[in-house]
C-alpha positions as CSV (number, residue, x, y, z in Angstrom):
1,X,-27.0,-93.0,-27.0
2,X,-24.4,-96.1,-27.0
3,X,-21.1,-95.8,-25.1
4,X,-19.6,-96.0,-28.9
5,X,-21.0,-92.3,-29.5
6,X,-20.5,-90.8,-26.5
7,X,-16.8,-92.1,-26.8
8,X,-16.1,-90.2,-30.1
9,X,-18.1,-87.2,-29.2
10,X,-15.9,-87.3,-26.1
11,X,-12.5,-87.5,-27.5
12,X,-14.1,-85.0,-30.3
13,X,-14.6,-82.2,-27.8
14,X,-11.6,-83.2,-25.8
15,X,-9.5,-82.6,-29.2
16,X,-11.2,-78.9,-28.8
17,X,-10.3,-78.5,-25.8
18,X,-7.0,-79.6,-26.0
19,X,-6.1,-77.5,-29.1
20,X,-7.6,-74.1,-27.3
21,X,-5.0,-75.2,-24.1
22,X,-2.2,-75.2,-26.9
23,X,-2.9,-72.0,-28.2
24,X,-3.0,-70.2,-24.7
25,X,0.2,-71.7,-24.0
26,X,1.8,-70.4,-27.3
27,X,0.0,-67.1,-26.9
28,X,2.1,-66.4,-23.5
29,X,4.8,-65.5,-25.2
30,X,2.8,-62.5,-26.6
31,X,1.8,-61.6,-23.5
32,X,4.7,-59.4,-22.3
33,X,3.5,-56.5,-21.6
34,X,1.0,-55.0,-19.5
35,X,-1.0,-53.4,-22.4
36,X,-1.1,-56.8,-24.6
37,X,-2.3,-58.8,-21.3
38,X,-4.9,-57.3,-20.7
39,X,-6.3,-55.7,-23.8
40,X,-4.5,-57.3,-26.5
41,X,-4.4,-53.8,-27.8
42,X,-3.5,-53.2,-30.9
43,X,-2.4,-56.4,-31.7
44,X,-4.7,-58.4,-34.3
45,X,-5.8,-59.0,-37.5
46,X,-9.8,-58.3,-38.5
47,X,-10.3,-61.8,-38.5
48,X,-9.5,-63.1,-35.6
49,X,-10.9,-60.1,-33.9
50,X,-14.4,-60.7,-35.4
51,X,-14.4,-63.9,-35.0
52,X,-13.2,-63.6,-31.4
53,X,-15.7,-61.1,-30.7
54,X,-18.6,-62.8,-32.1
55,X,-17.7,-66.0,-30.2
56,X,-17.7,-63.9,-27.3
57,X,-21.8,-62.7,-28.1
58,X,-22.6,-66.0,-29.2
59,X,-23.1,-67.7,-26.1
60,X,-23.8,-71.3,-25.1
61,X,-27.3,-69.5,-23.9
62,X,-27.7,-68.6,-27.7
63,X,-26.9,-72.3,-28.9
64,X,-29.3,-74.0,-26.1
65,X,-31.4,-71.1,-25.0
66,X,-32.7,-69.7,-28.6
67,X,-33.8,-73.2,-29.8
68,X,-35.4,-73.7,-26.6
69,X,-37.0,-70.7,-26.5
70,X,-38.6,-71.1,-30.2
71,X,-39.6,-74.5,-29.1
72,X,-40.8,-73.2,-26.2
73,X,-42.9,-69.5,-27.1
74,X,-42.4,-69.7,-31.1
75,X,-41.6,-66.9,-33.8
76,X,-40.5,-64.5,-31.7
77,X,-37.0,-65.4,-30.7
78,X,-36.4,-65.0,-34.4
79,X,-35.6,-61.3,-33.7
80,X,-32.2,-62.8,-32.0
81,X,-30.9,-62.7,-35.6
82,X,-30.9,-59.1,-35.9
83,X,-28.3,-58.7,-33.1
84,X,-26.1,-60.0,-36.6
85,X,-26.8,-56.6,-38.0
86,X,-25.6,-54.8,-34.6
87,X,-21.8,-56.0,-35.4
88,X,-21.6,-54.0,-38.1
89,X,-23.7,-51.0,-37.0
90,X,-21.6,-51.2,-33.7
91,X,-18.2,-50.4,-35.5
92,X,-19.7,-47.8,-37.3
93,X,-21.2,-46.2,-34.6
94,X,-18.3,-46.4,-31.6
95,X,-15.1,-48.5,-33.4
96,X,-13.7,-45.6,-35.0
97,X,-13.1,-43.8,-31.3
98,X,-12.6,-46.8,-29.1
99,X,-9.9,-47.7,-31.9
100,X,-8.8,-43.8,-31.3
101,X,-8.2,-43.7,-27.8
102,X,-5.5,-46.3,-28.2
103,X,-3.9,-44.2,-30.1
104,X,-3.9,-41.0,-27.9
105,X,-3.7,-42.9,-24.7
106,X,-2.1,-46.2,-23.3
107,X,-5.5,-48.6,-23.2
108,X,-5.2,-51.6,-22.3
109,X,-8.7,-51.7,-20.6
110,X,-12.5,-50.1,-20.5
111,X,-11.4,-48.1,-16.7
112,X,-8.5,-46.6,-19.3
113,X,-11.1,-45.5,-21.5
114,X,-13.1,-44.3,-18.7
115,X,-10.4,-42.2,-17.3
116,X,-9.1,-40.3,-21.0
117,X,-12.4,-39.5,-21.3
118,X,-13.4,-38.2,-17.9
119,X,-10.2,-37.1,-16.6
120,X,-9.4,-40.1,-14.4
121,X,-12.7,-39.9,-12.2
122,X,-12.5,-42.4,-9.8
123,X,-16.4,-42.7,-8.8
124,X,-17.2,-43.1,-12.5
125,X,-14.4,-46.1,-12.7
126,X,-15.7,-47.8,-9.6
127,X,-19.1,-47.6,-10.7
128,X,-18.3,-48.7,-13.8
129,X,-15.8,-51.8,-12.8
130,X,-18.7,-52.8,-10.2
131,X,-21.6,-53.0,-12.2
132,X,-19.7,-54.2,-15.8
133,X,-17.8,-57.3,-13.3
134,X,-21.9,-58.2,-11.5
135,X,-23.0,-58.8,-15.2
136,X,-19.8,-60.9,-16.9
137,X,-20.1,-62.7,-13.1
138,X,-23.1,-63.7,-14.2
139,X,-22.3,-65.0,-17.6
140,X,-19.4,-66.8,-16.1
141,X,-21.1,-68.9,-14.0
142,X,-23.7,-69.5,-16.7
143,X,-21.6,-70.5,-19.1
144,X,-19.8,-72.8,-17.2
145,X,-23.4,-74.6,-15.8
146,X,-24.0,-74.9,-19.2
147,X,-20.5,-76.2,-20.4
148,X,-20.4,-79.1,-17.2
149,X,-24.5,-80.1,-17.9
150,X,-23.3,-80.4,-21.2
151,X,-20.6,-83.4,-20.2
152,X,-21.8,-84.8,-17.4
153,X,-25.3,-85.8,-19.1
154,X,-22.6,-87.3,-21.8
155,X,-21.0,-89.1,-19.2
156,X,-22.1,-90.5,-15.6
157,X,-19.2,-88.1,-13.6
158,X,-20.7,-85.2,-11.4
159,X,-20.9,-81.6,-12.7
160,X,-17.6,-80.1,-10.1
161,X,-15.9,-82.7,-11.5
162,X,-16.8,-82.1,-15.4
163,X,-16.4,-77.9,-14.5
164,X,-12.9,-78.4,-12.6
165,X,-11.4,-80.7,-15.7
166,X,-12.9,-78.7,-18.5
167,X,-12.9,-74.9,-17.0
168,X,-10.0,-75.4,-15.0
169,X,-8.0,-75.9,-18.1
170,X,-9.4,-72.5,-19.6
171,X,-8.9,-70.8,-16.2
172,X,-5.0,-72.1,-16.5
173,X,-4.7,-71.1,-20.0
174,X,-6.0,-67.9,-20.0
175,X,-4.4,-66.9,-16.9
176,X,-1.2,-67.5,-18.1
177,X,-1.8,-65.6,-21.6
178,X,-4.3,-63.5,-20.8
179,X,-6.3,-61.0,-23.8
180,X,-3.8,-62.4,-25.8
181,X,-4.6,-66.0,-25.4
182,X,-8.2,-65.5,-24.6
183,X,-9.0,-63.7,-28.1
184,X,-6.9,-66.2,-30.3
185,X,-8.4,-69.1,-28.4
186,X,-11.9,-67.5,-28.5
187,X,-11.0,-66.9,-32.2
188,X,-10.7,-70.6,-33.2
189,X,-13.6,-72.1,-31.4
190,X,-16.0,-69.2,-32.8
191,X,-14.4,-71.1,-36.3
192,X,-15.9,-74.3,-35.3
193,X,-19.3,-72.6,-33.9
194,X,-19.4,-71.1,-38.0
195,X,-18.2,-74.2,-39.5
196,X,-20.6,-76.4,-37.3
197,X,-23.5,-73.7,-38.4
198,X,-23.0,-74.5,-42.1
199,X,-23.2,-78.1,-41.7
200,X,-26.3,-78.0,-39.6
201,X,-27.8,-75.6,-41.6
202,X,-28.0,-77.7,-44.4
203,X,-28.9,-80.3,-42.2
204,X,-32.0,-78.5,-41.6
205,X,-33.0,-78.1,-45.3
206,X,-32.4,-81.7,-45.6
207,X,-34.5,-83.2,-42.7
208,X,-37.2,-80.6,-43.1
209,X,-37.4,-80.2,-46.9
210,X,-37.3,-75.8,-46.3
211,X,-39.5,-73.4,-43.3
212,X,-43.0,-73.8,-45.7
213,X,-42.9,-77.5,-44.8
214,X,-42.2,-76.3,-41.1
215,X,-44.6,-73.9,-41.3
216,X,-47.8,-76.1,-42.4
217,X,-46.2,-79.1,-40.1
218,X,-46.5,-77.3,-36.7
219,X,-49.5,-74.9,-38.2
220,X,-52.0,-78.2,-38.5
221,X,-50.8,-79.9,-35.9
222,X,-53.0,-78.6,-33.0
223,X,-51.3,-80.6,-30.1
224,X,-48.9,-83.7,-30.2
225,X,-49.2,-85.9,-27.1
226,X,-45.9,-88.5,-27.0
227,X,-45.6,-91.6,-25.8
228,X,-43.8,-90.3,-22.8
229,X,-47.2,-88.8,-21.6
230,X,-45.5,-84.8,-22.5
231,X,-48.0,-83.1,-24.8
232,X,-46.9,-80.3,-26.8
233,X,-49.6,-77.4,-28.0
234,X,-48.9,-76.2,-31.5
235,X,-51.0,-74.7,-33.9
236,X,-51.3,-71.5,-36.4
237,X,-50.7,-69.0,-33.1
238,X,-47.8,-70.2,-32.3
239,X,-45.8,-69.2,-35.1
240,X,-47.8,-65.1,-35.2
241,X,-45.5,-62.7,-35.2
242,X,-45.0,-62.5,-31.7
243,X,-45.5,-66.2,-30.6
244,X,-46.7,-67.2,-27.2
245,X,-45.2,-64.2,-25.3
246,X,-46.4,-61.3,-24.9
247,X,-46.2,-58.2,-27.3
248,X,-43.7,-56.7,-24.9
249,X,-41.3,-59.4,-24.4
250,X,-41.3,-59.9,-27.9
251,X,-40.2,-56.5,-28.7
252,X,-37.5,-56.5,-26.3
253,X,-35.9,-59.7,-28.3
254,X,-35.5,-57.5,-30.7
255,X,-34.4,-54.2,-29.8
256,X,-31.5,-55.6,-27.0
257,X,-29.9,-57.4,-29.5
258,X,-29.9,-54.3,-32.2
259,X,-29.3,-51.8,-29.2
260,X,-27.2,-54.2,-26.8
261,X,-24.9,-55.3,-29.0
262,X,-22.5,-52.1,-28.7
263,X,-22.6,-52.0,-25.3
264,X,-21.6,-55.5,-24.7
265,X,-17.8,-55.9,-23.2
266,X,-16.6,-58.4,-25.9
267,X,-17.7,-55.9,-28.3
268,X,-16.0,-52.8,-26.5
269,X,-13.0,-54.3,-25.9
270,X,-12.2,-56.0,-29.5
271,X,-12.5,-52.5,-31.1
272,X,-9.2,-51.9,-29.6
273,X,-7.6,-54.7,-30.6
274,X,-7.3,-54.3,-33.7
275,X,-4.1,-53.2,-35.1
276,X,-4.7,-51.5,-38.2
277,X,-8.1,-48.6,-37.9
278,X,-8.2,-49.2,-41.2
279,X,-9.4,-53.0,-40.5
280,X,-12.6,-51.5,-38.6
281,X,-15.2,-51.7,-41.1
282,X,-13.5,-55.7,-42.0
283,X,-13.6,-56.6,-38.5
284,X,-17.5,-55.4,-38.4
285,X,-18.1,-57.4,-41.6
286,X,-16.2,-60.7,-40.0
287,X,-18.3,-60.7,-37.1
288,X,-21.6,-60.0,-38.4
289,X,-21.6,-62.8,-41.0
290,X,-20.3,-65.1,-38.8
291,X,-22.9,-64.2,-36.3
292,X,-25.6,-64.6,-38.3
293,X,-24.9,-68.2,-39.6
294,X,-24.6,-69.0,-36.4
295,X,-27.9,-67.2,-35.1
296,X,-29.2,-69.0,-37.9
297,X,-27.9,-72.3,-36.9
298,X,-29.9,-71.6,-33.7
299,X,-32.8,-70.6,-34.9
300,X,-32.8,-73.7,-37.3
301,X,-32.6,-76.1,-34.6
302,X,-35.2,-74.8,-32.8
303,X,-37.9,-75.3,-35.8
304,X,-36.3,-78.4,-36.7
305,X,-37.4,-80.1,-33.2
306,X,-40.8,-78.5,-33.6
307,X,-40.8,-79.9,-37.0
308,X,-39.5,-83.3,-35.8
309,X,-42.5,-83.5,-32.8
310,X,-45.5,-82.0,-35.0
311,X,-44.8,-84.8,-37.6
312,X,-44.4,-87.7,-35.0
313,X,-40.6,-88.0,-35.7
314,X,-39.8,-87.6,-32.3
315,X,-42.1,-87.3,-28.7
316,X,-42.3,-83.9,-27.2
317,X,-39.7,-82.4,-25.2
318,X,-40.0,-82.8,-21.3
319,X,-37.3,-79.7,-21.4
320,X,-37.5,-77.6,-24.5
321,X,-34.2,-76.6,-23.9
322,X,-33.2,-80.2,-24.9
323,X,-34.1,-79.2,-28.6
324,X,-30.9,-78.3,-30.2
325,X,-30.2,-82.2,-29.3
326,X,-33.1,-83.7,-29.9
327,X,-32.8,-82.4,-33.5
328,X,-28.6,-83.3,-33.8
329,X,-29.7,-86.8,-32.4
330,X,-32.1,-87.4,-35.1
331,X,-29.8,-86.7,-37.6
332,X,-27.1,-89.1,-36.8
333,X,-23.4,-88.8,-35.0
334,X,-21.5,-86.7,-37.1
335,X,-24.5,-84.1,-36.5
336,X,-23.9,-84.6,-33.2
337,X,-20.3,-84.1,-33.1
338,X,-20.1,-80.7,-34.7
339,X,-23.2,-80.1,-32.5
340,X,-21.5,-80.5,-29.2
341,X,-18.6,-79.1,-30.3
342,X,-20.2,-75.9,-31.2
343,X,-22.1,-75.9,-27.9
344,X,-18.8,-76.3,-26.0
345,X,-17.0,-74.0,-27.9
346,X,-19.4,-71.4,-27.1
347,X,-19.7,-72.1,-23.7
348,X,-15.4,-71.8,-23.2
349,X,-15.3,-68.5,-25.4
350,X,-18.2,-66.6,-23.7
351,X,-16.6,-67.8,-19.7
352,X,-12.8,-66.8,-21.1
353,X,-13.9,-63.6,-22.0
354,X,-15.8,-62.2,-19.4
355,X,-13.3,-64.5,-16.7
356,X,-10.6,-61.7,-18.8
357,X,-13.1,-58.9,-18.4
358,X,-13.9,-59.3,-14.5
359,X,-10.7,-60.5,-13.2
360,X,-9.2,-57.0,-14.9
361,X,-11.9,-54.9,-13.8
362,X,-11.1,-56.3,-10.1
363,X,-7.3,-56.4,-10.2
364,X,-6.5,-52.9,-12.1
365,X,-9.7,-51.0,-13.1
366,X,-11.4,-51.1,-9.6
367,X,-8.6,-50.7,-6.8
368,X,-6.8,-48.1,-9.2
369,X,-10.0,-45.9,-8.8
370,X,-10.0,-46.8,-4.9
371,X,-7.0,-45.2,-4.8
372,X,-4.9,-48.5,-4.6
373,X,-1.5,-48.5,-6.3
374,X,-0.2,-51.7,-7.8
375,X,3.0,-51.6,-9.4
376,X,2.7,-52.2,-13.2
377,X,5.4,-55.1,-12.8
378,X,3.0,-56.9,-10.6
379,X,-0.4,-56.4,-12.2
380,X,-0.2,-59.4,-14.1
381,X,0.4,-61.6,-11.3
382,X,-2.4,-59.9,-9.4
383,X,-4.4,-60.2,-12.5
384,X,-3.9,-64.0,-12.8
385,X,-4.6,-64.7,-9.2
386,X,-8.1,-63.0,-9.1
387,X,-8.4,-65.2,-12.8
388,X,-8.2,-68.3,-10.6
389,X,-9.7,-67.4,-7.8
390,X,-12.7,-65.8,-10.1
391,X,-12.3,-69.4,-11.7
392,X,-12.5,-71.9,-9.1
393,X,-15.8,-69.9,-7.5
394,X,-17.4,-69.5,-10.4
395,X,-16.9,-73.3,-11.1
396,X,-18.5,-74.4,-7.4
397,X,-21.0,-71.7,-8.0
398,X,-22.1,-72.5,-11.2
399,X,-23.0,-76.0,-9.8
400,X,-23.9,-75.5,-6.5
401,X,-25.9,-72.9,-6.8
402,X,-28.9,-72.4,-9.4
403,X,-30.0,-69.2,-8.3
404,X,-26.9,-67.2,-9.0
405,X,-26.8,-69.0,-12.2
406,X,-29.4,-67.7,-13.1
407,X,-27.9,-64.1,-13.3
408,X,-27.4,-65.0,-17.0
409,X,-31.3,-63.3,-17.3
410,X,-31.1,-60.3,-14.7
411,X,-27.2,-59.7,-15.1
412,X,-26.9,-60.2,-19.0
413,X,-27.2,-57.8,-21.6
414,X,-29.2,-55.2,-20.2
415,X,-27.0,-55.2,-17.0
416,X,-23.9,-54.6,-18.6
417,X,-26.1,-52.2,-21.5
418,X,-26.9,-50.4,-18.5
419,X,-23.1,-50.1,-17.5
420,X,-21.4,-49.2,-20.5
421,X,-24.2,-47.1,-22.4
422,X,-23.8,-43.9,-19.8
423,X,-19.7,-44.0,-20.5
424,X,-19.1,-45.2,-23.5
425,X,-21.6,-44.6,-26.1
426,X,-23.1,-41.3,-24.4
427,X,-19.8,-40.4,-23.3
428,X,-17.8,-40.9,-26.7
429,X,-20.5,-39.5,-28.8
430,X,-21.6,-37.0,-27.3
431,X,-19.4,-34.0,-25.9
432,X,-21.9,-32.5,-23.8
433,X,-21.8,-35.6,-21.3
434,X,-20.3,-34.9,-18.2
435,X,-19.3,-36.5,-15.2
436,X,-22.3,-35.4,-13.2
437,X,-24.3,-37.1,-15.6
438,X,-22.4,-40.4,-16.0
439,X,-22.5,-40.6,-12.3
440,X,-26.0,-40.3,-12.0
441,X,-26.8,-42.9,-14.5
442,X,-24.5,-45.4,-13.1
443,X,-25.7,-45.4,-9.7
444,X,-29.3,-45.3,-10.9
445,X,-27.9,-48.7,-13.1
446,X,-26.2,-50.6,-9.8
447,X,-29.2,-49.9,-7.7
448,X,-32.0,-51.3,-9.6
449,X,-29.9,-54.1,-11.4
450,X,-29.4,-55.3,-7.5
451,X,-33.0,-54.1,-6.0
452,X,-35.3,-56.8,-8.3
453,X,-32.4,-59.8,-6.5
454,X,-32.8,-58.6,-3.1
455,X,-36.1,-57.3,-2.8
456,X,-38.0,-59.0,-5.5
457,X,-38.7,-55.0,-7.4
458,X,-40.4,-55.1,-10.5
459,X,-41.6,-51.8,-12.5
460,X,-45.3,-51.8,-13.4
461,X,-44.7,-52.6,-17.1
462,X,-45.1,-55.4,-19.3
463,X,-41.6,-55.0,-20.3
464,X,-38.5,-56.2,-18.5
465,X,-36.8,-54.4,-15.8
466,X,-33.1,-54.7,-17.3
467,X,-35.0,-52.9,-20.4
468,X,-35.9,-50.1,-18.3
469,X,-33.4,-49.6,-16.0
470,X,-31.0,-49.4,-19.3
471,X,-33.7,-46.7,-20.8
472,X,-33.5,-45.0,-17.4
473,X,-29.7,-44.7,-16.9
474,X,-29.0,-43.6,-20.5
475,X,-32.3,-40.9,-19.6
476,X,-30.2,-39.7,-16.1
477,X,-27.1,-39.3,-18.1
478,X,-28.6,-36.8,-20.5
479,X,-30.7,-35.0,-18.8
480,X,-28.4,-34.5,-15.8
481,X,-25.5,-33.9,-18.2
482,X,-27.6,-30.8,-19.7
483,X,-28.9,-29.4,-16.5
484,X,-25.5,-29.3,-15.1
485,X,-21.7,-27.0,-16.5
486,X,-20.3,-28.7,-19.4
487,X,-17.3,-30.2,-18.7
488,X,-13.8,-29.4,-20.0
489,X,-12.6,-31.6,-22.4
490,X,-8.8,-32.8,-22.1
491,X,-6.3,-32.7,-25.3
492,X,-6.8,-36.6,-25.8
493,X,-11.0,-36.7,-25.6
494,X,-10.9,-33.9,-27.8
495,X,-8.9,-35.5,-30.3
496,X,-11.2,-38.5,-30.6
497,X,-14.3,-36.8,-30.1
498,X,-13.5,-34.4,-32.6
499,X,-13.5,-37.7,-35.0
């Protein structure tokens, strides 16, 4: 790439960046209250909020980790487009209550939730807080690795110093605005993700000429061997139905995004953000278009550079998560532009929301079920310290450190699934859930989402173990829950389960 391009696309994301500092900045003047620094509650519009929320699922593993993937196994991460639908069967399913309890209850956070609905149990909270801060940890740090690779293979500077410049700006930002700053910040870079989507969307079309000439490209080309010496094995079973993986992984692509996608923090905590209820079924709408052009836009790139090697465009990929750029750099800089933009946009929405989500988990949700009393005048201050602290570690982590990055697969969705699914979903829809059962579900979670890290567990299955330690928790929460005296409901969890 010549130092012309890199230039613009430079100055091109540093425009980004520099317009996401500037709306933090005016966004602390929202922030004045406990309740709108941490949650934001109550507070937005249905498109910011589904546009924020769908940034916040989008993530840079979707924009560089999907089109790998298909490059890599074929059809089957296809399926990640149905997580789209989820949005929209999310607020139908939970928005109407978690919308609810701000009404019957001062929320400003998930522990809040947690405690109207089971009467300000402390184990539940710490459970929850501990296991919902070990998976946004994890996307953290892989968001930011992603985010720094991302600049410093644009530019000869090393990855601390590309993850302190860039992520130390949205660690400053967001600490002073907090919720507030995060989800209007978060809101305008999931606008270039869509935008960026369109473009390259049609992009595709107009390289490829449509998915039959993709199709019968990679279909009759048995193997493609580059001039780089990297062969690439194609051919008709490659795009089946379930690719290269097997049956089981497969499926799992695509039942965690359709099952996941409610249980996922950014999700959770946008329902509550909204200010009018009568938004919900909007907001739903906003994010689950928006989510699938850009799960499209992923997808897209992924058979574009399979496209681009079967028919001798380009040589085969040394590292197939390189395809969302090998296809942009065939098609020219301004591809490029809205390419790495997009990229980087996801990358600084997905670590500012769970950098929010972890740093209030630590600072309010978790020592208030300790028993630790912080005065409400200082929990933002508290809040913002653990924000930088949280910040700066996950920065030198991130780089320094490949196995904790790689979190992103253990402690992603079916950590936090397996972490929000007992209290929130079972618990809110269901008033037969007690605390008993949440208990039991939770600790069964923490357990085995740490065991396969330290002891190198695996369940004999052909599925993965985040699938079934989700399945399993959500199982312990029933049956326990059933087996043990229903639990009396309180005025408020009446009230919104009685919805």
């Amino acid at each position: 790439m010549s130092t012309t391009r890199v230039v613009v696309i430079l100055l091109f994301c540093a425009a980004m960046i520099a317009a996401s500092f500037g709306i933090g900045l005016w966004s602390k003047k929202k922030a004045t209250t406990a309740q709108a620094y941490f949650g934001g509650t109550a507070m937005f519009g249905p498109l910011a909020v589904g546009l924020s929320s769908m940034a916040g699922v989008a993530s840079a593993f979707a924009l560089v980790g999907v089109p790998g993937l298909i490059y890599a196994t074929g059809n089957a991460m296809t399926f990640w487009m149905l997580g789209s639908s989820a949005f929209a069967a999310s607020y139908i399913i939970l928005g109407k209550k978690m919308r609810a309890m701000a009404e019957v209850a001062d929320i400003s956070s998930l522990g809040d939730v947690c405690d109207v609905r089971f009467n300000k149990n402390r184990l539940i909270k710490a459970l929850m807080s501990i296991i919902i801060t070990l998976g946004c940890v994890g996307y953290l740090a892989a968001q930011i690795s992603a985010g720094t690779a991302l600049i410093s293979n644009l530019i000869n500077i090393p990855p601390i110093v590309a993850g302190l410049i860039i992520f130390g700006l949205l660690t400053a930002y967001t600490a002073l605005s907090g919720e507030v700053g995060g989800l209007l910040s978060q809101a305008f870079q999931g606008a270039i993700m869509v935008i960026a989507g369109v473009v390259l969307i049609i992009a595709f079309f107009a390289v490829t000429g449509g998915f039959g000439n993709v199709l019968n490209a990679v279909g009759a080309a048995s193997s493609v061997v580059g001039a780089n010496g990297v062969e690439k094995q194609l051919g008709p079973d490659f795009l089946n139905a379930w690719g290269t993986q097997p049956g089981g992984i497969s499926l799992t692509w695509m039942l965690i995004p359709l099952l996941g996608c409610v249980g996922q923090p950014q999700v959770l905590t946008r329902m509550y953000a909204v200010k009018n209820p009568l938004d919900l079924p909007k907001t739903g709408l906003v994010s689950g278009i928006t989510h699938a052009i850009v799960s499209f836009l992923c997808v897209a790139m992924g058979y574009g550079a399979l496209y681009l090697v079967a028919t001798g465009n380009i040589d085969p990929l040394a590292n197939s998560d390189d395809a969302i750029y090998a296809f942009v750099n065939h098609c020219g800089l301004w591809a490029q532009l809205l390419a790495y933009a997009a990229i980087l946009a996801a990358a600084l929405s997905s670590a500012s929301m769970f950098l929010t989500s972890s740093s209030t988990l630590l600072s309010k949700d978790l020592p208030s079920a300790l028993g630790i009393k912080i005065d409400p005048s200082k929990q933002i201050h508290v809040s913002r310290v653990f924000m930088i602290v949280l910040g700066i570690v996950s920065i030198v982590v991130s780089v320094f450190s490949s196995e904790l990055v790689g979190l992103l697969g253990t402690f992603g969705w079916g950590t936090l699934v397996s972490g929000t699914f007992p209290v929130f979903i079972v618990g809110l829809l269901w008033d037969r859930c007690n605390s008993a059962g949440v208990i039991a579900g939770l600790a069964y979670a923490v357990v085995f989402n740490i065991l396969p890290l330290v002891t190198g567990f695996a369940y004999p299955s052909a599925l993965p173990g985040y699938f079934i330690t989700c399945a399993i928790a959500v199982a312990l929460t029933v049956v326990v829950s059933l087996v043990t005296p229903k639990q009396k409901l309180n005025a408020a969890s009446k009230a919104v389960l009685d919805l």
